[in-house]
C-alpha positions, 0 to 999 in steps of 0.5 A: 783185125784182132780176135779175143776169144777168151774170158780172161784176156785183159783187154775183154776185163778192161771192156767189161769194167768200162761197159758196166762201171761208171767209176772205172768210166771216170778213171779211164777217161773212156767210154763206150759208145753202142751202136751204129748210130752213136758210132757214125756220128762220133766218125763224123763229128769226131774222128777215129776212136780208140778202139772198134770192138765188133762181134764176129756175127756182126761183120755180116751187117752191111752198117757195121762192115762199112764203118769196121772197114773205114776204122781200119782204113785209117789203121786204128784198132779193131777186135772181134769178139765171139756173140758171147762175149760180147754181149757182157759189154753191150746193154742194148738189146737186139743190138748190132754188136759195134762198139766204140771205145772213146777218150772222153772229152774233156773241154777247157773250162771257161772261166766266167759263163758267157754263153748260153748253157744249160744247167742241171742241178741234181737232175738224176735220171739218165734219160732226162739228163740225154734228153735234155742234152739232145735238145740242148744240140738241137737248138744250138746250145754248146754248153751244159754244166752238171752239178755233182749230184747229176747223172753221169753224162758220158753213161750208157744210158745217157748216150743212148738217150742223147743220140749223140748230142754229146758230140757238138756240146761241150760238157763239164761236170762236177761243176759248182754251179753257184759260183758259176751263176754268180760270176754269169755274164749272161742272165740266169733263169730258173725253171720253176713251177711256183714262178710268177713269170711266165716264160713267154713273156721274157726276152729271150732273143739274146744268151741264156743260162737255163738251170733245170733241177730235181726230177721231184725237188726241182731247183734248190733254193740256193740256185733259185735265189741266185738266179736272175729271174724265175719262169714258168712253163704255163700249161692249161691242164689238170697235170701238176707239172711238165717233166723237167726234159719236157720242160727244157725243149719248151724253154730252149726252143722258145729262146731258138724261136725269138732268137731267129725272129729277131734276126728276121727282122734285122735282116 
């Protein structure tokens, strides 16, 4: 285990830019994973990271010993770092003080959509964006392709909202959505207020595509007129609509649901 303790060593700058800029995120191909939690799960699903930073003070709890423990049994890089310094790279507060930095994965890219996945057109705020990644997991959608005006997937924000989804999905962003759903070979459907199909009166027991839009403007026009159906999520109440996180869990375990029915009654 290496100590840094100064303000000016390189490896504590590089920190700080990939703790607090999403560009310098991009660039490097890292990010930082905050947290026991993320870091457990990112030892279980995906191995060693690249580098295990800790402070000094956190050595002390039995969680984050154990997993500094298990990275240097498998000889990667782990740094300590005083409370102070740390506490520039982490934006959780109370906090434990591990961090993981990480390759960001880079899946290959499909060249036709032949699965279900998610779509999120222009969907900006990073707790909705992690929200529907970790129900997109949990319903055993693998895919999830973001349009250029979405939220960065692989920001703090969204991995803490995520609760590590990210690790069992394959994630592209910057993707031309257009091009993706006229070239889909599986059906494509639009979430809308303004639909006049309900969303439990379409068969979902085979691959989807789910596009989720704008937090206000919701799908673009473009999108909803190459989609192959429009749904709606039908509520009784006086609330104008669902929050598009919200109105994803609905639409994918709607489709987990009639998918498992159907194999029931296969079985």
């Amino acid at each position: 285990m290496k100590t840094v303790s100064s303000r000016d060593n390189a490896f504590y700058k590089e920190l700080k830019q990939l703790a607090t800029s999403s560009q310098a995120r991009r660039k490097a191909g890292r990010s930082l994973l905050d947290g026991v939690h993320l870091c457990q799960s990112w030892l279980a699903l995906k191995g060693m990271p690249a580098h295990c930073v800790v402070s000094e003070d956190a050595l002390a709890n039995p969680e984050v010993a154990g997993i500094v423990e298990r990275v240097e049994a498998a000889r990667g890089h782990v740094t300590a770092l005083p409370e102070a310094l740390f506490g520039a790279i982490s934006q959780v507060e109370h906090g434990v003080n591990l961090v993981f930095v990480v390759d960001t994965p880079a899946p290959q890219v499909p060249e036709v959509l032949a699965e279900s996945a998610v779509l999120l057109d222009g969907v900006q705020d990073p707790g909705n964006v992690g929200s529907i990644l970790r129900s997109a997991g949990a319903a055993g959608i693998r895919q999830v392709w973001c349009s250029p005006g979405t939220a960065f997937c692989w920001s703090p924000k969204v991995l803490r909202a995520a609760m590590g989804a990210h690790f069992v999905l394959e994630i592209y962003e910057n993707a031309d959505l257009a091009a993706l759903v006229r070239d889909a070979r599986v059906p494509v459907l639009a979430t809308s207020g303004y639909a006049a199909e309900c969303l439990y009166d379409v068969e979902l027991a085979g691959p989807v595509a789910w596009v989720l839009g704008h937090e206000g403007q919701g799908v673009s026009d473009s999108l909803l007129n190459l989609a192959s159906r429009r749904v709606a999520v039908p509520h009784a109440g006086q609330v104008e609509s669902l929050n598009v996180a919200a109105c994803a869990a609905v639409c994918f375990f709607e489709q987990l649901r009639q998918s498992r029915q159907q194999r029931q009654r296969q079985a």
